[in-house]
The first five atom37 places (N, CA, C, CB, O) and aatype in JSON, in Angstrom:
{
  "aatype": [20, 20, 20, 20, 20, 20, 20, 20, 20, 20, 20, 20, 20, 20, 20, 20, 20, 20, 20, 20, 20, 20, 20, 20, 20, 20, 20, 20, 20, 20, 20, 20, 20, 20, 20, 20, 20, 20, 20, 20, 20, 20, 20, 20, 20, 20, 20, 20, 20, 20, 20, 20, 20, 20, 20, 20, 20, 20, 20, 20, 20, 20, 20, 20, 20, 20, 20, 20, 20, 20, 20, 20, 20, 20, 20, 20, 20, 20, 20, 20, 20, 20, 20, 20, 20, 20, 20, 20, 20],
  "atom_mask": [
    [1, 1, 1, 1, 1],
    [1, 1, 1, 1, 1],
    [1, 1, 1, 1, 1],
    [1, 1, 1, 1, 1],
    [1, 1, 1, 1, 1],
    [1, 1, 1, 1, 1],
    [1, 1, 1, 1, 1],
    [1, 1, 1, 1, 1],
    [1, 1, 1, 1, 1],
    [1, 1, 1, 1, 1],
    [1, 1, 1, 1, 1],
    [1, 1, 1, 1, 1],
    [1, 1, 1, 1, 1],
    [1, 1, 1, 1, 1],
    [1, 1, 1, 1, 1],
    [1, 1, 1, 1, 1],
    [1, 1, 1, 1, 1],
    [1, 1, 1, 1, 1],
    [1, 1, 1, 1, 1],
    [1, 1, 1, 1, 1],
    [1, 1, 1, 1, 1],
    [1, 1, 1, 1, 1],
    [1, 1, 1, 1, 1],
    [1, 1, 1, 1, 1],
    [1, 1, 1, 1, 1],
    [1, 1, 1, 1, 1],
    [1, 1, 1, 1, 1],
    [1, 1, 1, 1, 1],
    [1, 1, 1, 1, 1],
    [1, 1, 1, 1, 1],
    [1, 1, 1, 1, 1],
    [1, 1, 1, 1, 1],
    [1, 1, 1, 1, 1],
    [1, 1, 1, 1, 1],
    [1, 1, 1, 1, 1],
    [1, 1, 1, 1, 1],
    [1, 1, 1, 1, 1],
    [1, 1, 1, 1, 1],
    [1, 1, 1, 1, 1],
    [1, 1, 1, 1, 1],
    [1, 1, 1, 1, 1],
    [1, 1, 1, 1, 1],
    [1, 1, 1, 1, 1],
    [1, 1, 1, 1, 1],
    [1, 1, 1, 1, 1],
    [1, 1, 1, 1, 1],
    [1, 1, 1, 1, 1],
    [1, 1, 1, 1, 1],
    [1, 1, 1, 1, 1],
    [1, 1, 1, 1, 1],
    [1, 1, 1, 1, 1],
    [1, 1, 1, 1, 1],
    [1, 1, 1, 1, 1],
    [1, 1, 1, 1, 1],
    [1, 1, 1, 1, 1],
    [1, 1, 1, 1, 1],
    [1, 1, 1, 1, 1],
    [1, 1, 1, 1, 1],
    [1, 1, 1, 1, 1],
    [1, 1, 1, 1, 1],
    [1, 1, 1, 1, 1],
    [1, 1, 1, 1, 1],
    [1, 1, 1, 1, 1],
    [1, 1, 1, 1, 1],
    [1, 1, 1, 1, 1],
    [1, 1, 1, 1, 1],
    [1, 1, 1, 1, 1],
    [1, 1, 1, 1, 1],
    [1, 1, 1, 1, 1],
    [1, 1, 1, 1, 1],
    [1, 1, 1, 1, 1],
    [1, 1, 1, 1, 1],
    [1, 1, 1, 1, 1],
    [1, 1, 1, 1, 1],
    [1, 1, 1, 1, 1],
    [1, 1, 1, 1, 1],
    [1, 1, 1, 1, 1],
    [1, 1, 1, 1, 1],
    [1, 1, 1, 1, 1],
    [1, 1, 1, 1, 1],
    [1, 1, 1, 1, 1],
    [1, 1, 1, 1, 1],
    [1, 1, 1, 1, 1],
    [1, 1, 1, 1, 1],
    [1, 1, 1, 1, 1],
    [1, 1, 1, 1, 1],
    [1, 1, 1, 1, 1],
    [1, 1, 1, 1, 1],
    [1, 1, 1, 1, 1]
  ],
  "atom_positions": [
    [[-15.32, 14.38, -8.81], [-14.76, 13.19, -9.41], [-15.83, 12.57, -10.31], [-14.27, 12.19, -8.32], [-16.84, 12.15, -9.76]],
    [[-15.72, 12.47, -11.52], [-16.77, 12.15, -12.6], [-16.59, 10.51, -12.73], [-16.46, 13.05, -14.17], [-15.55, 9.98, -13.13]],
    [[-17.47, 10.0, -12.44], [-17.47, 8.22, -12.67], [-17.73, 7.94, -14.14], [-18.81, 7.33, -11.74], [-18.87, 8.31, -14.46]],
    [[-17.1, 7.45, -15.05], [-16.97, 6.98, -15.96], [-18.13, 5.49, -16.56], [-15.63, 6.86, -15.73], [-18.87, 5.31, -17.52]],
    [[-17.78, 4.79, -15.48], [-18.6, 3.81, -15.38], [-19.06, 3.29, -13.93], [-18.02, 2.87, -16.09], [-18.43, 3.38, -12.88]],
    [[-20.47, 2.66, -14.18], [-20.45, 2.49, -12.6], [-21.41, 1.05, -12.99], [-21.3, 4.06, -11.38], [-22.3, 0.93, -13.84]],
    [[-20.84, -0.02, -11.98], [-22.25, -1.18, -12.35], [-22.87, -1.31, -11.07], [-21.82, -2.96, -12.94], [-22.4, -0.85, -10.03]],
    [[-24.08, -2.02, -11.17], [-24.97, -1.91, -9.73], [-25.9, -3.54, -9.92], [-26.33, -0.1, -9.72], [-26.36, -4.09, -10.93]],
    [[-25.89, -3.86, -8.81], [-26.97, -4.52, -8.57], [-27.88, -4.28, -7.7], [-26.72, -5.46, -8.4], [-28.17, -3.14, -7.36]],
    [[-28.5, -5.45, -7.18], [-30.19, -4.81, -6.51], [-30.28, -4.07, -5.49], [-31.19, -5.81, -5.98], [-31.31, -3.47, -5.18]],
    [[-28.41, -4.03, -4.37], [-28.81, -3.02, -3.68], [-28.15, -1.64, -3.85], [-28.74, -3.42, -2.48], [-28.4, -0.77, -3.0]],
    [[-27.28, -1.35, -4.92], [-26.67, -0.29, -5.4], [-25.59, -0.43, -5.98], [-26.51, 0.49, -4.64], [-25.34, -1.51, -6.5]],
    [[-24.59, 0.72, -6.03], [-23.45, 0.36, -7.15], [-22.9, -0.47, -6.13], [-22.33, 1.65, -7.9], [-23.11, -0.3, -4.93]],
    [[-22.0, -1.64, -6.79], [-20.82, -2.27, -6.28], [-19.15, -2.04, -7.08], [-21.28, -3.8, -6.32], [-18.12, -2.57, -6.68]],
    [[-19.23, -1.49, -7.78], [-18.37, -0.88, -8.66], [-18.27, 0.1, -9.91], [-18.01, -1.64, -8.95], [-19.04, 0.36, -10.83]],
    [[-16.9, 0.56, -9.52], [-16.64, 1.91, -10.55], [-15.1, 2.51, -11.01], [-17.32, 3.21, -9.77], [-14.04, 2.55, -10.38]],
    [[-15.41, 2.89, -12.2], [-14.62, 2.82, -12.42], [-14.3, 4.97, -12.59], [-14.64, 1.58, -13.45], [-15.12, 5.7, -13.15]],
    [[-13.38, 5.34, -12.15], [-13.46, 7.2, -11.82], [-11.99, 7.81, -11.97], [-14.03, 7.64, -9.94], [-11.04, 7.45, -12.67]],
    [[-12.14, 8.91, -11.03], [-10.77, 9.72, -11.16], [-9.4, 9.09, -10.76], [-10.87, 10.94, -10.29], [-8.3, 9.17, -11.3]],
    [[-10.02, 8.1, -9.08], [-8.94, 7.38, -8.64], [-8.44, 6.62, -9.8], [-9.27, 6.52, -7.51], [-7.32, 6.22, -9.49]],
    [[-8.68, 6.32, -10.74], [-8.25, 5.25, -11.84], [-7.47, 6.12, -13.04], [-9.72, 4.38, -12.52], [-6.28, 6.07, -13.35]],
    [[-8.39, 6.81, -13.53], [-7.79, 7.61, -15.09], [-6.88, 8.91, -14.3], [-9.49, 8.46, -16.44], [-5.98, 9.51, -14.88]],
    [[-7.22, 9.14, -13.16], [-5.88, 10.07, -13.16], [-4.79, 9.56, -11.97], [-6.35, 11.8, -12.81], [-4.1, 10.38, -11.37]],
    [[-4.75, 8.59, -11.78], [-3.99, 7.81, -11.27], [-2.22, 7.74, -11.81], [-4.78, 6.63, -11.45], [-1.84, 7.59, -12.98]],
    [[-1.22, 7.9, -10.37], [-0.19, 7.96, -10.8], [0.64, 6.7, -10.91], [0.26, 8.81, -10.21], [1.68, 6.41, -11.5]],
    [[-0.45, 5.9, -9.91], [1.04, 4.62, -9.22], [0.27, 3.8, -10.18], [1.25, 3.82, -7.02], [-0.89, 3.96, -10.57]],
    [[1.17, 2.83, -10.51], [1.19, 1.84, -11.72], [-0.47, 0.15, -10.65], [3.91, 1.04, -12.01], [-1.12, -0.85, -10.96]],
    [[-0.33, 0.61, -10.04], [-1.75, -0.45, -9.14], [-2.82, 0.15, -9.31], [-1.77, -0.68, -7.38], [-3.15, 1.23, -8.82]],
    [[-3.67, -0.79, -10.29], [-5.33, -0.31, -10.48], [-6.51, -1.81, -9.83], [-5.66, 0.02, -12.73], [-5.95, -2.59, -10.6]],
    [[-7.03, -2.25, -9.48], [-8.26, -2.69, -8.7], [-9.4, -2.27, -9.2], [-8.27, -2.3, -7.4], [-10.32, -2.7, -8.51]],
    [[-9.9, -1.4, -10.42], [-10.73, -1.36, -10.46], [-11.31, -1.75, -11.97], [-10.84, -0.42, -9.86], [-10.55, -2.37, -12.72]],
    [[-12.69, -1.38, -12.44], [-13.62, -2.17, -12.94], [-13.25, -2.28, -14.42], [-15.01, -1.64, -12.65], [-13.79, -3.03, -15.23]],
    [[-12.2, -1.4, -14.67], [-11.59, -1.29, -16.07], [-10.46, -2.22, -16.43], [-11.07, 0.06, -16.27], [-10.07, -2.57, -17.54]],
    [[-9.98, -2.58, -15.08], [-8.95, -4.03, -15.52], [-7.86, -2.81, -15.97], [-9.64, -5.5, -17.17], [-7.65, -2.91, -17.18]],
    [[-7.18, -1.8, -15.4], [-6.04, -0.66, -16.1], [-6.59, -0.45, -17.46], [-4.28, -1.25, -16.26], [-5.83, 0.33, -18.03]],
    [[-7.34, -0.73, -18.07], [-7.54, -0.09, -19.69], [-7.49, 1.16, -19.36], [-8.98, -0.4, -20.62], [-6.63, 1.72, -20.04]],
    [[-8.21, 2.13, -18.35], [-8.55, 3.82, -17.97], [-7.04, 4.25, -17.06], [-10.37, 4.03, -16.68], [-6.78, 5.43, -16.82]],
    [[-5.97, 2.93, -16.56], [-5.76, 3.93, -14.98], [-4.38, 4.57, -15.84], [-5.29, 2.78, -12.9], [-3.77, 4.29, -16.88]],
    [[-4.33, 5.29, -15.07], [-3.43, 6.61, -15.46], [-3.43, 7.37, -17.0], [-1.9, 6.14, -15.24], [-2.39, 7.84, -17.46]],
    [[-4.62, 7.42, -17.65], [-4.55, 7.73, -19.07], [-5.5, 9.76, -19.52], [-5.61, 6.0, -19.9], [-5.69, 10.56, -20.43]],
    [[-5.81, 9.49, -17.65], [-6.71, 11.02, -18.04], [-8.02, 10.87, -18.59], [-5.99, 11.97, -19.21], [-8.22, 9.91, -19.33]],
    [[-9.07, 11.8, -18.29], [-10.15, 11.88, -18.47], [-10.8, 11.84, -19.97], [-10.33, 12.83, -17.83], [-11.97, 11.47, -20.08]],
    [[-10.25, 12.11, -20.81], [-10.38, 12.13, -22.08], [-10.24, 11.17, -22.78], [-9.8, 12.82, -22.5], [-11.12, 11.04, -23.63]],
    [[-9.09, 10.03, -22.74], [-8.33, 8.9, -23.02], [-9.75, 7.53, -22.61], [-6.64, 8.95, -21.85], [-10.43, 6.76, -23.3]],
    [[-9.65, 7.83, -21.19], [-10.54, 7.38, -20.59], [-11.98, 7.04, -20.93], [-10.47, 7.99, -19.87], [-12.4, 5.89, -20.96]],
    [[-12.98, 8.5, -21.27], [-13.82, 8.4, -21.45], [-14.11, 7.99, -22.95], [-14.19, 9.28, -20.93], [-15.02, 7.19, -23.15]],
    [[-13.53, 8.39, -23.82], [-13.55, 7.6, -24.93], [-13.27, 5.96, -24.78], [-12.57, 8.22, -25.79], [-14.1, 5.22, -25.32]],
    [[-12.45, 5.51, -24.26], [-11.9, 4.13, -24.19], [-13.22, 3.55, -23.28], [-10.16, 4.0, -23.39], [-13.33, 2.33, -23.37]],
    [[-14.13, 4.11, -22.52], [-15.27, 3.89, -21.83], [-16.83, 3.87, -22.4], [-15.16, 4.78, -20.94], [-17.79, 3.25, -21.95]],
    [[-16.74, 4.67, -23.45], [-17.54, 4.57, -24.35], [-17.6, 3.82, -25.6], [-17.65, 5.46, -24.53], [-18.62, 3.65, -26.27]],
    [[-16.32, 3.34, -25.88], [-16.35, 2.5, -26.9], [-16.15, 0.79, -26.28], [-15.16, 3.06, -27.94], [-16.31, -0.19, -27.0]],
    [[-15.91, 0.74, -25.35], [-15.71, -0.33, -24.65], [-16.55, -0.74, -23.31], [-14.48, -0.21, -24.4], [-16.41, -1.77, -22.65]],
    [[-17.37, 0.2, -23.1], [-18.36, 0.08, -21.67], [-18.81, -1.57, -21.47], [-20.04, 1.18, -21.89], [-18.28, -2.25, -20.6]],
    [[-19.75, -2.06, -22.28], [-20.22, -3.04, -22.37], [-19.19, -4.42, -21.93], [-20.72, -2.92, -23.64], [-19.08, -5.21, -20.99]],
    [[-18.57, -4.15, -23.21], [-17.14, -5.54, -22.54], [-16.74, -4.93, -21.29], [-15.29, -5.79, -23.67], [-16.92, -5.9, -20.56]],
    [[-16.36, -4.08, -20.58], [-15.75, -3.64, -19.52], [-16.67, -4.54, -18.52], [-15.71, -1.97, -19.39], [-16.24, -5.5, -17.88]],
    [[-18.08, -4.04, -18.47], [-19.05, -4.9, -17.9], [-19.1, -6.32, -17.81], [-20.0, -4.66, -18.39], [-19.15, -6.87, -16.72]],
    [[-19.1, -6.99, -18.94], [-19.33, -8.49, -19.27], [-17.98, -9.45, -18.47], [-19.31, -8.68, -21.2], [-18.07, -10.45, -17.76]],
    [[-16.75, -8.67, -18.93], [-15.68, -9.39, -18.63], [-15.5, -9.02, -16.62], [-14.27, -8.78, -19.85], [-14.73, -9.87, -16.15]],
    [[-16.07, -7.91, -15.39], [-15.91, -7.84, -14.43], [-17.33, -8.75, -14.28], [-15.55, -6.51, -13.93], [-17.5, -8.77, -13.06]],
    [[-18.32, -9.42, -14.85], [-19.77, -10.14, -14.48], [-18.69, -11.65, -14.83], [-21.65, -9.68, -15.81], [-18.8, -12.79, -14.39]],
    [[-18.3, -11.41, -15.19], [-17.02, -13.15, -15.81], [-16.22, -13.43, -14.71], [-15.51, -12.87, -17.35], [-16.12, -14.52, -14.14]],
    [[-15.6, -12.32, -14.44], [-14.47, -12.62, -13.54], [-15.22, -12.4, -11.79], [-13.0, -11.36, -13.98], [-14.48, -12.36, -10.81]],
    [[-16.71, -12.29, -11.68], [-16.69, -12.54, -10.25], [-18.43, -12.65, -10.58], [-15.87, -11.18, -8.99], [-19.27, -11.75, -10.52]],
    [[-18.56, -13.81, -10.87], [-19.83, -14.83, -10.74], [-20.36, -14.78, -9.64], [-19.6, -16.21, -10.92], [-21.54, -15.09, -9.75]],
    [[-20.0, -14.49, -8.36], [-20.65, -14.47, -7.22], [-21.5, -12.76, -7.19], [-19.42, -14.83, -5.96], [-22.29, -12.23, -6.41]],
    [[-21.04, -12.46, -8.07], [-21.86, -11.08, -8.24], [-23.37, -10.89, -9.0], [-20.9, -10.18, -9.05], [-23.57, -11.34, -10.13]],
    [[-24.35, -10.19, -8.27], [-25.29, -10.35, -9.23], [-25.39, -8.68, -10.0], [-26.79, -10.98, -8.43], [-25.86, -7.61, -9.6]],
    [[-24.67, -9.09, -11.3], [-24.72, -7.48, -11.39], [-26.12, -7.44, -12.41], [-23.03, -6.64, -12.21], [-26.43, -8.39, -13.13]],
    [[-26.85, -6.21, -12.33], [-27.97, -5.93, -12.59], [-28.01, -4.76, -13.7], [-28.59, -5.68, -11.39], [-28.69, -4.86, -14.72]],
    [[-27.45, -4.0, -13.48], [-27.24, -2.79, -14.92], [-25.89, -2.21, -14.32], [-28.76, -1.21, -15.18], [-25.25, -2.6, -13.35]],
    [[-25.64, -1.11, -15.25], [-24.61, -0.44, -15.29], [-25.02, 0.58, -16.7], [-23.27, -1.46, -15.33], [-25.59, 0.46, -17.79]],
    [[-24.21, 1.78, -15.76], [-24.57, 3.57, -16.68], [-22.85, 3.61, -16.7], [-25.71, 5.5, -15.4], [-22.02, 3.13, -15.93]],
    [[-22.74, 4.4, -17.92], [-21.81, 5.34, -17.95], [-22.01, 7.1, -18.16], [-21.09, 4.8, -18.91], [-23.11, 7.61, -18.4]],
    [[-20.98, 7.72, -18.06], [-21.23, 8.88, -17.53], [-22.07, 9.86, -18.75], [-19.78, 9.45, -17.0], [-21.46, 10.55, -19.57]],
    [[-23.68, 9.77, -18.68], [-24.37, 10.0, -19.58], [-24.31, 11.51, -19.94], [-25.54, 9.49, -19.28], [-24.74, 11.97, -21.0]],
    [[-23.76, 12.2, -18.99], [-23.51, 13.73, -20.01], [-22.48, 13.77, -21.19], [-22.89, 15.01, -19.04], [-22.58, 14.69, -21.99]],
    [[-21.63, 12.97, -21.32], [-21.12, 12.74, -22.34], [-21.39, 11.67, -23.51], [-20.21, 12.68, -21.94], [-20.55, 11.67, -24.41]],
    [[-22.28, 10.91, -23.6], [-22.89, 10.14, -24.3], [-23.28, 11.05, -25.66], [-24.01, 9.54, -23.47], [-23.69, 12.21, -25.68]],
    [[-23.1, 10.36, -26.52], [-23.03, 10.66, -28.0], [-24.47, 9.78, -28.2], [-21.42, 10.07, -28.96], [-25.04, 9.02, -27.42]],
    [[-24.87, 10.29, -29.85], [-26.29, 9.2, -30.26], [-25.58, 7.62, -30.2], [-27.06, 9.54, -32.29], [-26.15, 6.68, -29.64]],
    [[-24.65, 7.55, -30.66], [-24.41, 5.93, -30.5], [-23.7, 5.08, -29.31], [-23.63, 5.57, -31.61], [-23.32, 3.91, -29.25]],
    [[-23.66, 6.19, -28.38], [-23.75, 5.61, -27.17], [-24.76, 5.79, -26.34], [-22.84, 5.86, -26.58], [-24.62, 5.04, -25.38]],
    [[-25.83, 6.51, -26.25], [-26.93, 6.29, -26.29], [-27.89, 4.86, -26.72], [-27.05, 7.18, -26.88], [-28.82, 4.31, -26.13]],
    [[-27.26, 4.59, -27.89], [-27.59, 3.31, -28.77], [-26.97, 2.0, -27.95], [-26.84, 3.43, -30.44], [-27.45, 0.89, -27.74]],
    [[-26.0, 2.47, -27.64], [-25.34, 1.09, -26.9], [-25.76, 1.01, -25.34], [-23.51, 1.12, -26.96], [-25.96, -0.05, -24.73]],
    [[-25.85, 2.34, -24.78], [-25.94, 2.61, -23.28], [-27.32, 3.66, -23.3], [-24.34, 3.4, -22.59], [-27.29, 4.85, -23.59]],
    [[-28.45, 2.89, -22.95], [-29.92, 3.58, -22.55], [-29.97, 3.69, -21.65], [-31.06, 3.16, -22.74], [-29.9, 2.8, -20.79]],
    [[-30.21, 5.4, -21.43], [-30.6, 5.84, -19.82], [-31.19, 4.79, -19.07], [-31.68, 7.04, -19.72], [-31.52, 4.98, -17.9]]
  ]
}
C-alpha cells in the first residue's frame, strides 16, 4: 500500500493519506485529503498529491490546531524536479 502523503509530528506519523483512500469504493473518506484522492486511483491521486501536497497539509494543521504537526513527505519515488522543489527530502 503506497502512502501518498503522510504528516508527522514529534512522535511519528499521525496521518495519511494511501490505498484505503484512492482506491476506495464506499463514498466515506476520514482521511488527510478531505476526499480530493478517495476513490480516484493511484494515478489521479498521486498527481492531485503532488500538485496539492502542501495545501492538503496546511488546511488538516487548520482544521485540528490541537495538533502539533511537524513535517510531512510525500511519496518521494515519484517526485519530479519540481516537486522536489516544493517537497525536500
Amino acid at each position: 500500500m503506497s502512502t501518498l502523503i503522510a504528516i508527522y509530528d514529534a512522535a511519528g506519523c499521525i496521518a495519511r493519506c494511501d490505498a484505503r483512500c484512492y482506491s476506495a469504493t464506499d463514498p466515506h473518506c476520514d482521511c488527510i485529503c478531505r476526499g480530493a484522492n478517495h476513490g480516484k486511483g493511484y494515478r489521479a491521486a498521486a498527481l492531485h498529491t503532488a500538485t496539492a501536497g502542501k495545501l492538503i497539509v496546511e488546511a488538516y494543521a487548520k482544521d485540528n490546531p490541537h495538533l502539533n504537526v511537524t513535517s510531512y513527505k510525500t511519496d518521494g519515488k515519484r517526485q519530479n524536479a519540481k516537486q522536489r522543489e516544493l517537497f525536500p527530502p
